[in-house]
Structures are given as C-alpha cells and as structure tokens.
N, C-alpha and C positions, 0 to 999 in steps of 0.2 A: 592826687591827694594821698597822704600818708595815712594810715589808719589807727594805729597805736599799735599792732600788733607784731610788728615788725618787732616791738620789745618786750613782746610778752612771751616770757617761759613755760613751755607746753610742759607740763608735769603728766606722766604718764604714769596713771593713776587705775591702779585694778584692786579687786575685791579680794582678799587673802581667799584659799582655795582649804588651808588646812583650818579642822576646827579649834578653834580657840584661838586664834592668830586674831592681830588686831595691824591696822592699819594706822600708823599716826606719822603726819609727812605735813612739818619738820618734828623731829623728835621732840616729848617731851622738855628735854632737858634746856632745849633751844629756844624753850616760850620768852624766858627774861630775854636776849638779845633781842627777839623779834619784837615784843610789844614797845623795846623802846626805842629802837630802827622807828616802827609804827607813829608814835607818841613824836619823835622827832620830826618824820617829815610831815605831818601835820603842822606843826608847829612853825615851821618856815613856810610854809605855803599860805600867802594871802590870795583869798578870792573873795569878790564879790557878791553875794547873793543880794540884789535888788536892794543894797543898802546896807547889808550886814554881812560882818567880815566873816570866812570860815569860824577861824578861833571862836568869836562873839555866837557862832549858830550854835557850831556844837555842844559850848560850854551851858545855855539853854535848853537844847535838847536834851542831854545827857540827866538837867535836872529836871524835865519834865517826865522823861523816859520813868527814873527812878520812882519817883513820887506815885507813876500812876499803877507802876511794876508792885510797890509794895502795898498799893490801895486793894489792887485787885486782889491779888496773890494773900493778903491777909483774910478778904472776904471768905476764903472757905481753907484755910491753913493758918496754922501759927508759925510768926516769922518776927525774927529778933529785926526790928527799925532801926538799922544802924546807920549814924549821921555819913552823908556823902562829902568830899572836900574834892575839887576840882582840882587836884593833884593826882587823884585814884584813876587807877585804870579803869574800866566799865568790859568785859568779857560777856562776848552773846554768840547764840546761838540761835536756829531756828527749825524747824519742822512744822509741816500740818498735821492738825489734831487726829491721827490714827492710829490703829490700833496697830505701829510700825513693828518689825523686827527688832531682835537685841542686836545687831550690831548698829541700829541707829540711837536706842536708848543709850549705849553705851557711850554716844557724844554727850549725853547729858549730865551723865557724872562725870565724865572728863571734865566739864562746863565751871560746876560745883567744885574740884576737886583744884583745876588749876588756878582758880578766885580766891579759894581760901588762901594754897600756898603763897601767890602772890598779891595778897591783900588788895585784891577789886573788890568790884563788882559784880553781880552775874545778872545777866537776863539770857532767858529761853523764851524766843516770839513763835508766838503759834501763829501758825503762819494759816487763818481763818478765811480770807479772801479767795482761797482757793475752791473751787466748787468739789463737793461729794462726788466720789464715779463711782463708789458700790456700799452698800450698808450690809456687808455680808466678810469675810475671811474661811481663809481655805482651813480647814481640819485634818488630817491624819487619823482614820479609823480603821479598824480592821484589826490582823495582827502584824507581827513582823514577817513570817514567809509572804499573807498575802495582805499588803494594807491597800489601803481604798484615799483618795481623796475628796470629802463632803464641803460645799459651800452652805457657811451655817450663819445667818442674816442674825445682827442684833437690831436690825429695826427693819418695818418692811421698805421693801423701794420707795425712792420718792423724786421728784423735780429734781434738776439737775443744777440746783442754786448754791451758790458760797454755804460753806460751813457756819457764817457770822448768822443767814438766816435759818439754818435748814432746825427744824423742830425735832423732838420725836416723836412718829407718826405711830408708834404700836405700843403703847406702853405693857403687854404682856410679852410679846415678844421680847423686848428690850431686859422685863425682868428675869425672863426664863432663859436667855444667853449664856450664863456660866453655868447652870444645869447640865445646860444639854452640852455644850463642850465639853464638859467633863465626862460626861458620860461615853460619847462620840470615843475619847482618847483612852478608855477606860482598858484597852487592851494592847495598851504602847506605852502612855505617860504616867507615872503614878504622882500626886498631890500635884497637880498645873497649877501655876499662880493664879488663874481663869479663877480657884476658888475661895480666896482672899482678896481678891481684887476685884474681881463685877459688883460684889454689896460693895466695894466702895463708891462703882457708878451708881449703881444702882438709889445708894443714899444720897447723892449730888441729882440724882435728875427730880425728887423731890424737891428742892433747891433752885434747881434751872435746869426748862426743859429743853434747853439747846444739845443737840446732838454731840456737836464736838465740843462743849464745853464739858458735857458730863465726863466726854472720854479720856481730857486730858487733864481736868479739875481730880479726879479720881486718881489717875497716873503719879499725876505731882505730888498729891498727898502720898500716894506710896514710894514716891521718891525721899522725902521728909521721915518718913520712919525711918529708910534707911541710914539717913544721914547726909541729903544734898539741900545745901541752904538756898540755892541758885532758885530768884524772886520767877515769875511767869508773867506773861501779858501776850494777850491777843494784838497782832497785827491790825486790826480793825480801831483798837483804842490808838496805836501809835500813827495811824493815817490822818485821827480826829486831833493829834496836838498840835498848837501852836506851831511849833517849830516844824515841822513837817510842812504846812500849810503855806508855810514862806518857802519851803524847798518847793514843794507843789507849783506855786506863784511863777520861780523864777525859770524851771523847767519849760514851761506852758510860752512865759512871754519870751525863749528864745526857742520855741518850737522849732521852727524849719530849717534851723542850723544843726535842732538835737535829733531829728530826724534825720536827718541828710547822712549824718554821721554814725547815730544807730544802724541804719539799714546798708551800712558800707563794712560797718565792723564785725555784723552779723553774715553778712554774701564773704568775706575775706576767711571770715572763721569754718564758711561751708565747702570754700575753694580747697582749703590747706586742711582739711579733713575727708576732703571729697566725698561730703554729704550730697546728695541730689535733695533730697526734699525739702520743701519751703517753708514747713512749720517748726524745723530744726535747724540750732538749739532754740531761736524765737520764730515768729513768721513776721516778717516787715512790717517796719509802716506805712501805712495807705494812704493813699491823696485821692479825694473821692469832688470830683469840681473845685470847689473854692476851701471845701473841708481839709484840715492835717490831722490823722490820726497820732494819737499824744498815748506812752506807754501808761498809761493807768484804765482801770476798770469804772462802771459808774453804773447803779441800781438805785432802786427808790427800797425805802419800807412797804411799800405798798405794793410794788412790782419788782421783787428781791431777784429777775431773771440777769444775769454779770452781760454789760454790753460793753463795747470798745467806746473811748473817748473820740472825740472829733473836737476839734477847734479852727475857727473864723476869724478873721482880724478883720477890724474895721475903725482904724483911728488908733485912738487911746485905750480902745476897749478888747475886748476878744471874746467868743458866744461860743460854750462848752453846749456839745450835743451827743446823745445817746443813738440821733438817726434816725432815731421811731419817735420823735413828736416832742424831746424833751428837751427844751433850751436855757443856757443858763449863762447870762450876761456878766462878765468879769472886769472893772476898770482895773486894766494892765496895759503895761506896755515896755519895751526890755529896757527904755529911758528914766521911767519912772520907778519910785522907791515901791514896794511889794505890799505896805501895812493896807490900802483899802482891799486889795485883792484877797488878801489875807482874810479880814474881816468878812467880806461877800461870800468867801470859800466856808468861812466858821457856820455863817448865816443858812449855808446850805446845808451843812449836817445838820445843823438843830431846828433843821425841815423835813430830814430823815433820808436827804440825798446822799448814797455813800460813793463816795470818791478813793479808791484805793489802788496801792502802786503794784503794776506787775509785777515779775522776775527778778529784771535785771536795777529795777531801781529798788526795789526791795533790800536789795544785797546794796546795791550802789546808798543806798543811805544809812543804812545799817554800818558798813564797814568806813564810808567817810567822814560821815558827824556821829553815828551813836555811840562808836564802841573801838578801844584801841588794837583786841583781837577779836576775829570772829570765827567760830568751829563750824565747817563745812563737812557735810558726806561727800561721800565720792561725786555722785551724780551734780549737786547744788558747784562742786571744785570744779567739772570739768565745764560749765557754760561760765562760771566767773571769770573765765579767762578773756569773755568778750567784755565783763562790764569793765575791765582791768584798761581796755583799748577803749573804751566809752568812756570812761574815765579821760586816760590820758589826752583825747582828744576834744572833749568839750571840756572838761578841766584844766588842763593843763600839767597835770598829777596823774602820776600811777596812784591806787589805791594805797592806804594798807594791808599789808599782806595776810593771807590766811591761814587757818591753821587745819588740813584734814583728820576727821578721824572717823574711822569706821572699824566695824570689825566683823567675823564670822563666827556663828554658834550654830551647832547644831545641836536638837532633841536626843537627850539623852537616850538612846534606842538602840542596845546591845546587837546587833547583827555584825554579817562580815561583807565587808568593804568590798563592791566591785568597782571598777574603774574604769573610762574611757580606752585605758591602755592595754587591759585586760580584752575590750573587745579588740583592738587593733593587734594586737599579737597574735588573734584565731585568727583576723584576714589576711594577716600575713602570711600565714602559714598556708591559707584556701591560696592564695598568690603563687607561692610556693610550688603547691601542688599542680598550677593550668602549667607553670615556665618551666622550672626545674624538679618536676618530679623523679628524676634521675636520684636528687641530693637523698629525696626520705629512701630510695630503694637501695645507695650503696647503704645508709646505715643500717638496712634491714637485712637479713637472712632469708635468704630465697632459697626454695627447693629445687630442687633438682630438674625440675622440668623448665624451667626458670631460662634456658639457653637462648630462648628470643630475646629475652630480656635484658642478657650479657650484651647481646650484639647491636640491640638498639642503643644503649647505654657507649658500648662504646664508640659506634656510630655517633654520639652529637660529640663524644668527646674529642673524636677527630675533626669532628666539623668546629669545635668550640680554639683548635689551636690551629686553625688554619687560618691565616690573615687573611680579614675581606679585603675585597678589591673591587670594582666596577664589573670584571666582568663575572664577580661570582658571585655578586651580594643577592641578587633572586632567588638562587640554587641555594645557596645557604639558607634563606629566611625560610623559605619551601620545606627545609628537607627538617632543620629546627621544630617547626611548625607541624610537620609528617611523625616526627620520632616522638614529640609529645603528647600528638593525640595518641599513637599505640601505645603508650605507658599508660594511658588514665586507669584501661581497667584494674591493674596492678596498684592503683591505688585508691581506686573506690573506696574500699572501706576505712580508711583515713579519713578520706573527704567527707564520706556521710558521719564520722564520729565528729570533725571540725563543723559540720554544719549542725548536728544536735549540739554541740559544746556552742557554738554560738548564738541559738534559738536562747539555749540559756543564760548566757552570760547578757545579753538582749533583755530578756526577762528582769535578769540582776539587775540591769540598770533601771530599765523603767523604778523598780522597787526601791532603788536606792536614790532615784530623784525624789521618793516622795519621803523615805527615808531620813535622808539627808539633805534638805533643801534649806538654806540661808534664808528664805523669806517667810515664815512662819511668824504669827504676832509674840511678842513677849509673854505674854499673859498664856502661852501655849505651855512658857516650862518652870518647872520646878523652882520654887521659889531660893530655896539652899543652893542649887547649880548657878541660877544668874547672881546670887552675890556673891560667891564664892569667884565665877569668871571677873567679875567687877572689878575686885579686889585683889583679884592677881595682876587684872590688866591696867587698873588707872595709875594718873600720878601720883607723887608724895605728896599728899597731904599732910 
C-alpha cells in the first residue's frame, strides 16, 4: 500500500533562535499565489460526502462557520457584520485557549492582517476540545544577576476535562492573578500587559464562568483594541454544525478503510522520522473485539471526562461507544445518503452528548472544506504532514497547503548574553589542556628552571613527526599519553581558572534560560514592546 507520503514535502521547520526574528514559511508576499493554487484544486476536485459533493459541503460550511463566528464573537466584542459572497476567501487559524507565548499570538495578527489585505475572511478556532494540563504559568522573579522561576496558578487545579467544560474553581484566585504577577515581575518587567489585560478576564468571567472562555474572550477583545478584525469561535460550536455532522457521518460510515489508512500514515511518518514512541505525532487506532476506534473524542454534560470513540456495524446501522456503558445507535452505512445520520448525530448534542474531532481531522476539516488558507505554528506544521497523506489517501487529494508562522520574543531584560558556545569554547580549551598542553606552554613564557619542560615539549614533537606504523603505534600512544600527564602540572593553574570560568559561564546559562526563554505568556510583557514587535513583523495591511 502506498501511503500518501511518498509525496509529501518534509519542510524542516525550527524556531528562529534570535529575538525578534519571526518565522513565516512561504513568505508573506506568496499568500495571493498560494490561496489561489488552494481555491483551485478544490475546485476540480469532486468528492463524494454520502451525497454531497466537496464544492456543495464547503460552500455550506463556510456559511455556517461565519454566521456562528460572528454570533459569538459579537456576544462579548464589537464586530463590523460584513455580508459573505461565496467568491471570498475564508483564512483560519487555531490554538487552545491559553495563556500562549507572543510568538504564537503573533499568528493572530498575521490572521487579521493578511484577511484584510486580501479581502477574506478570518476565523481563529479555539481549539476548546482539548483538555486543561495546568491552571498555572511560569513567572520570572527575582532580579537579573539572580532570577528565580515561580509557578503562579490563575485558578486552583482541577479534573483533567476539555476546556469546553472546565469552570473556574477559585474565583479569588483567578481575581488576584495580575496582582501577584505583577508584583512576582516587579524587579525584571516594568508595566506587563498582565495589568491591562487580567481585569479584562477578570470582567468576562462575570459574564461566563468558563475557564478558557474568560482567557481567550479577554485576549480577543484586546486583540480588537489593537486593531485585528479576525471573527473567534470555539472548536466545540464548529463540531455542533450541520456541516460537520455530515463530514462526521461519512468518516464513521467508511471507518475501517479510514482507519487502516490513518494508522499506516502515522507508523510511515514514525519510520521516516525515527520516532519510537507510539503516542507520536498520534497514537493509533485501536480495534478492541468487534469495536473500531474512530478519531474523534465523546463526553456527556453530565460526565465531561474526554473518552475515545468506538464504532460497531451491524447492517445499515453502526453503535457509537464511549466503552464505559455509553451507546449510541447511528442509521449509516457507506451506501446510504448521510441526512438521517446527520439528524441522530444533531439529536445527540441537544442531549448534551459532545462528539468532537481530534488533531488530525481538525486540521483535515479546517483546511479541506472551511478555509482556503490556514496559519499553522511550527508544532500544529510539522504533524499536518501526516494529515496531508491522510488526505491524499482516503481523498484522493492533497490538501490545501499551509501557511507557517511563528515567531521569537524575549522579555525585555537588559543583561549580557551567554551562550551555549560560550560554554563550549572553555571545554575546548579544558580538551586542550588533558592532549595538547604543549600548545598553551609554547605560548607561554617559562622560567628558567623550566628545562624538563623544553624536553618533554620536544620529546612529543618528535614523537608527533614520526609516521606511525604498526610496529610503533603503542610506543607512540604510550609515550604521547606519558609526556602529557608530566605537563598537567605546568598547567594546573589554567585548568583551575578554565574550570571556575566554567562553573560561571554554567551559572550564565542556567540565568539566561530563565532570562531569555521563548515560552513565557504574552501577558508577561510590556504592552509598547509587543505592538511595536507586531508591527514591525506582520504583513501589509
């Protein structure tokens, strides 16, 4: 079996290392060719979905998408309703609702910024279906010689459920979060966004007391000050639309061919990266008796814990399971047209059962029917290369292609710069010292009493221009080996300055990963420095 990957282009994709550098692969300037590269081979490509053609889903989805993009996103922002024409491009993006770094925020105005230029659309999906792994961000306290890193909670811990249910469980906690960060940063960061931006959570969780809704409902709105028109919607409402539901449908009823295929494109993507682990970039899917495990998640309202899908066939039908007790009977079948499946699947959310897509169809639906571009970070770029061969093989299509963009900021924190090379230049020199300490003693000045030291010296150097040969290579390695242990002492005090030089420079680093580290949340800096980076680094608008 072929996989699709045979024609997918591995894009070797790294995190810029300088700060202020930004990452954008294909260049700006290459978004018009690409969206309409994109827009075209949609447009020849006819498929199937259980009765309705590509063309006919997308053009559907795209108006449901919008519709429910600007419902939301209106609820707690003011947003210009401007009429959609099924000529427009639709540009998306996505992330989970946290409290991320600027070089991810900075896809966001990209989002906004290349929509405007070329007259889309924008959506940013908060990708909510994800479960919470910490209600907490690292801080920087201390001063510059000696800073500290604090883990500083905006709510206390809780279950390890989707962001769509997690509440907030501490509401003083949650109030007192830009306080005390500011305070924490008080002797590194002066003015953090942390203190124009949490009363904006903080006034959204009055409003709704969802965790990640507060955090990115807050964000967006201070995205809108600045100037990005780009609509928002949770991943959770785009699961519950129509159009999805039929994408849902017709996944499910050719299950064990999209299985067979996923779990071949994922083992191919581990082989040719020489990953061993099994949960990377996905972990398979599983055939448990008569059960196929199906890439989507499934929780109740009432039991918000995220389980894997399973599905059963039996006839015309097929019996969706959670595995712990919960059954849900589907008339589908890959013959029949998708609308009762459709309807049964609607029946079940407005029973409070949520059905939502993992990873890879996430992307896989987003870039196929929603959106003619879509902005990827690095990490989201380098597993789309599997949906790209999941694609091509249960489609029949490569995807539309994507567009990366990241970037690197660090916290404005005046200190001096140590570097990894910084330490490798003392070890080299410690290297130096055990093989050829000969080199530091011709450049040094030796006294007088120094005459062992001539003759050990020139002892290897006659050893060093004598060609080895078999029968002298012991006696040379020996005598090499003999001449540079009597040099050490002659260089001890070198060594002991190269080994405090490197306790230090050791130090420097520890200080400067906390210093200088890429993963800090946005809301850590200066609200002047990130629109100032913004605006150097996004497109013309």
């Amino acid at each position: 079996m072929t996989t699709g990957l045979e024609h997918v282009e591995y894009r070797r994709l790294r995190a810029p290392r300088e700060d202020g550098a930004a990452l954008v692969d294909p260049p700006f300037a290459e978004v018009s060719d690409l969206v309409e590269h994109n827009r075209r081979k949609r447009q020849k490509h006819e498929y199937d979905f259980q009765g309705r053609s590509l063309t006919d889903l997308a053009a559907a989805a795209r108006e449901e998408l919008l519709a429910a993009a600007w419902d939301y996103t209106s609820a707690y922002r003011n947003v210009e309703r401007t009429p959609y024409h099924a000529s427009q491009p639709v540009f998306l993006a996505g992330h989970q609702p946290q409290l991320f770094h600027p070089g991810v925020w900075f896809k966001n105005f990209a989002l906004g910024c290349l929509a405007r230029r070329h007259r889309a659309q924008a959506v940013n999906l908060v990708i909510d279906s994800d479960t919470i792994k910490s209600a907490a961000i690292q801080v920087p306290a201390g001063s510059v010689e000696h800073p500290r890193l604090t883990s500083l909670e905006f709510d206390r811990p809780g279950p390890a459920i989707p962001y769509e249910e997690r509440p907030i469980l501490d509401r003083e906690v949650f109030a007192s979060f830009g306080r005390r960060v500011a305070e924490h940063m008080r002797g590194l960061v002066r003015d953090p966004l942390i203190e124009s931006y949490w009363p904006m959570a903080v006034a959204r969780s009055s409003q709704t007391g969802n965790l990640g809704a507060c955090l990115a409902q807050s964000r967006h709105q201070l995205e809108g000050c600045w100037g990005s028109a780009a609509l928002e919607l949770p991943q959770s409402r785009v699961c519950d639309l129509p159009s999805f539901a039929w994408f849902t449908a017709h996944l499910l009823a050719h299950l064990p061919r999209l299985r067979m295929i996923y779990n071949e494109v994922v083992a191919q993507y581990r082989r040719t990266h020489r990953i061993r682990s099994t949960a990377h970039p996905v972990p398979d899917l599983a055939v448990e008796h008569d059960w196929l495990e199906a890439p989507f998640w499934i929780w109740s309202r009432t039991s918000p814990r995220r389980r894997r899908v399973f599905a059963k066939y039996a006839g015309d039908a097929i019996v969706l399971t959670d595995r712990h007790g919960l059954e849900l009977p589907l008339p589908l079948s890959p013959e029949n047209d998708a609308a009762p499946a459709v309807e049964r699947l609607r029946e079940f959310a407005a029973r409070g059962i949520k059905i939502r897509s993992r990873a890879l169809v996430t992307t896989l639906w987003a870039r196929l029917v929603l959106g003619d571009l879509f902005l990827h970070g690095i990490g989201g770029a380098k597993y789309d290369q599997v949906t790209d061969a999941l694609a091509a093989e249960f489609f029949g299509m490569q995807p539309p292609k994507y567009l990366v963009v990241s970037a690197t900021f660090h916290l404005p924190i005046a200190h001096r710069k140590t570097t990894e090379e910084d330490l490798r230049r003392v070890n080299r020199r410690l290297r130096e010292l055990t093989w050829h300490p000969e080199r530091f003693l011709e450049e040094k000045e030796l006294s007088g009493d120094a005459g062992d030291v001539s003759e050990l010296i020139a002892a290897k150097r006659a050893w060093i221009h004598t060609p080895p040969a078999p029968d002298n290579a012991g006696e040379r390695y020996r005598e090499f080996h003999r001449i540079n242990e009597a040099l050490q002492p002659w260089v001890a005090d070198e060594r002991q300055r190269l080994i405090d030089k490197r306790e230090h420079v050791e130090k420097s680093l520890r200080r400067e990963a906390i210093l200088s580290s890429r993963q800090y949340a946005f809301c850590l800096f200066p609200e002047a420095t990130l629109r100032d980076f913004f605006e150097r680094r996004r497109p013309n608008c």
